[in-house]
Each structure stands twice: as C-alpha cells, then as structure tokens.
N, C-alpha and C positions, 0 to 999 in steps of 0.2 A: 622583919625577916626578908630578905632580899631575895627577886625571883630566876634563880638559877639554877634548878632541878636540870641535869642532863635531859636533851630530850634524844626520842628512840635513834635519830635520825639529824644530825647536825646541822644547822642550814647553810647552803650555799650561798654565802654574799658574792653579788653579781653587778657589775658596773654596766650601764645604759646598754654600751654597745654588744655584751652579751644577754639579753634580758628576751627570753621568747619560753612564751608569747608576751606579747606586750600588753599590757594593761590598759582600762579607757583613759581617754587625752586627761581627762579630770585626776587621775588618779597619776597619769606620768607626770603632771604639770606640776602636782606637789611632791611626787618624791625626788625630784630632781633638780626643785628651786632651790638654786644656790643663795639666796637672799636669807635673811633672818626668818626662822621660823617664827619665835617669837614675835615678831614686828608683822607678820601675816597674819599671825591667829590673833592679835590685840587689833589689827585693821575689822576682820571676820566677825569679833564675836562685840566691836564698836567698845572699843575700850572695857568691855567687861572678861575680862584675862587676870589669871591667876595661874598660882605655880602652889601645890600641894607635896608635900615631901613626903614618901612612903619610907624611905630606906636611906642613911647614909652609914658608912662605917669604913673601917678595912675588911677586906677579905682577901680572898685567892681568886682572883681571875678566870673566866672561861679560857678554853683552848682557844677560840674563835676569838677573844679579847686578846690574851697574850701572843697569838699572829698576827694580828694587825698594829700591835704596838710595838712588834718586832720585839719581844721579849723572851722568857724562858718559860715551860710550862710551868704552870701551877707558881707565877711570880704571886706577890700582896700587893695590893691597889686597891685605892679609893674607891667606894663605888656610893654613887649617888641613883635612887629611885625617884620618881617623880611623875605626878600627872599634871598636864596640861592641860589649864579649865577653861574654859568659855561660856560666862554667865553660870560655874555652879559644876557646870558634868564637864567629866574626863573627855575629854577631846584625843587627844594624844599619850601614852607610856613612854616615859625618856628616862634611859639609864646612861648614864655618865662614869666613863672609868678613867684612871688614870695612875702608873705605877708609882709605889709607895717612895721610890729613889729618886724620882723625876720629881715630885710634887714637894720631897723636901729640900731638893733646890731649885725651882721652879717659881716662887714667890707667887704661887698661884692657891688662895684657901679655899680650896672648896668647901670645906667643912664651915665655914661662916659665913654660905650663900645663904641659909637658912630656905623663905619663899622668893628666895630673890631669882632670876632666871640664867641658868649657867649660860645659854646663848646668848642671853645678849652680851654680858660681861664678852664673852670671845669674839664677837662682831664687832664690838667696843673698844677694841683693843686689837692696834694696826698691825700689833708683831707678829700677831698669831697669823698663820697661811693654813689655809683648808685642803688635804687632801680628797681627790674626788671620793663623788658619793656613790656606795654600795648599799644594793638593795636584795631582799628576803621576803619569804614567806617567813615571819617568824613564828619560832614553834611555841605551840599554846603554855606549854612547862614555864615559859620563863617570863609568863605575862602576869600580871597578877589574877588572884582567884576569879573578880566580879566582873574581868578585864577579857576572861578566855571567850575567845572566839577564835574559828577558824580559820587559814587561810589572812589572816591580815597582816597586809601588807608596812614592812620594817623598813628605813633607811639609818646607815649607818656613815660617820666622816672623820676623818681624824684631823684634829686641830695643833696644828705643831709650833713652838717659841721657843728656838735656840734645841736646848736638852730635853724639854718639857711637852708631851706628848697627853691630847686627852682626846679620847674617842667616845665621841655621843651620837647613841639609837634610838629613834625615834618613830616609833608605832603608832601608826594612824587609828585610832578606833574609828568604830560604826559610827558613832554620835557626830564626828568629823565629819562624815562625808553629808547626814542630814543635812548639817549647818549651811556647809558649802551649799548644798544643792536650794537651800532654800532662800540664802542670799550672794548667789553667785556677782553682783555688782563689789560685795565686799572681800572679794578671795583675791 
C-alpha cells in the first residue's frame, strides 16, 4: 500500500536559498549533496547497503508530484516505495515517481528495478540532468507506519532524459543521522 494519505497541511518544498531556519551543517550537507546518494550511504554503512521495496505500482499522483513534473492533476504515474538500508535498518524512505506517458516512451523500467537502486541507475546514466534540490518537513501521512516521526527532514530532485521526467524524495530517518554521527569519517 503506497504512503500517500493527504496530509492536514501540504508541504512546502523549498530550494536552499529559501530554507529558514537553516538546519545543523550535518543535516544541510546531506540534503543538499548533489552526489549519489546511494554511493554515500554504501561509503557510510562500509559496503553493508541494501534497497528494500515497499511499494511499486501505478497510481494517481500527489498534487505536490504532478506540479513538479509539470503535469495535470490527479495524472497515473509509476510510483516506487523504498527503504534504504545500512547494515539491516531504514536509513533513509525514497519514493520515486514518474508519469505513466513519459515512462512508456521513456525506455526507462522501473518496474524491473526490483532491490536494485533507482539512483544509481540515474547517476549512471549521462543523459539524465538533475534539476535542483527541494527540500521539506515531510508530513508523517506519507511516511510509512514504523517510519512516523516528526519533523523529518525530506529532499526532493527531479531527474529529466529528453521526454522522460522522474522525481525522487528521499527522507532521512533518525537511524541516519545516528550512523552518521557515529562514523562521521565515513559520510
């Protein structure tokens, strides 16, 4: 079941230069590293990284997804769920969208990423260009259940090839920032 519950209050994605208050250096340095995530968190957790799939299918799009992929309300788009492991625990919630007309010509399968990691595929591939990253309080509605916590902080990017447009958010959990904190040589 994919985590899309309206929440009360829609969040504001906010690119760097509107971001106040600012958050600690620790916490700006990773929402804002334009590098592979993935290739951070597999440095971090010393090659123990994994990709767990909670959700893929079609659905209808948030509001907040079909404006940033410049679409129509309530478009269908692929949507990919996911946690991002290090050594076992969720590190990271990454949802992946991308519209149902772009991805059938788009020669892009998400669907038979299975554990494989949608990022690196799109760092791995020169065509794709990253528009900048926006960032959130994302609201607890669209986190998963074991996943809710307050206040945690969302980065959002959209990855564009040609016609082909896919937008992936990526939620830092708490267990994140332990890791970091307790092997800050490897972040």
């Amino acid at each position: 079941m994919p985590h899309s519950t309206p929440p009360t209050l829609a969040p504001a994605w906010l690119p760097h230069s509107r971001l106040m208050p600012l958050p600690d250096a620790q916490t700006l340095d990773w929402l804002f590293d334009e590098g592979s995530l993935t290739r951070r968190l597999t440095r971090l957790s010393n090659d123990g990284f994994s990709v767990t799939p909670l959700f893929e299918g079609w659905q209808t799009l948030r509001d907040d997804e079909c404006a940033a992929l410049e679409l129509p309300a309530e478009s269908q788009g692929w949507v990919r769920e996911v946690y991002l492991r290090g050594h076992g625990q969720p590190w990271v919630f990454a949802r992946s969208v991308a519209a149902r007309s772009a991805l059938q010509d788009g020669g892009l399968n998400m669907d038979e990423l299975g554990s494989r990691s949608l990022g690196e595929l799109l760092f791995c591939d020169q065509a794709f260009q990253r528009r900048a990253i926006e960032v959130c309080h994302y609201p607890l509605e669209w986190l998963p259940a074991e996943s809710r916590a307050p206040e945690l902080w969302g980065r959002r990017s959209r990855f564009d090839r040609g016609a082909l447009s896919v937008l992936v958010a990526e939620i830092f959990l708490p267990s994140l920032w332990l890791a970091a904190s307790a092997h800050p040589e490897n972040c």
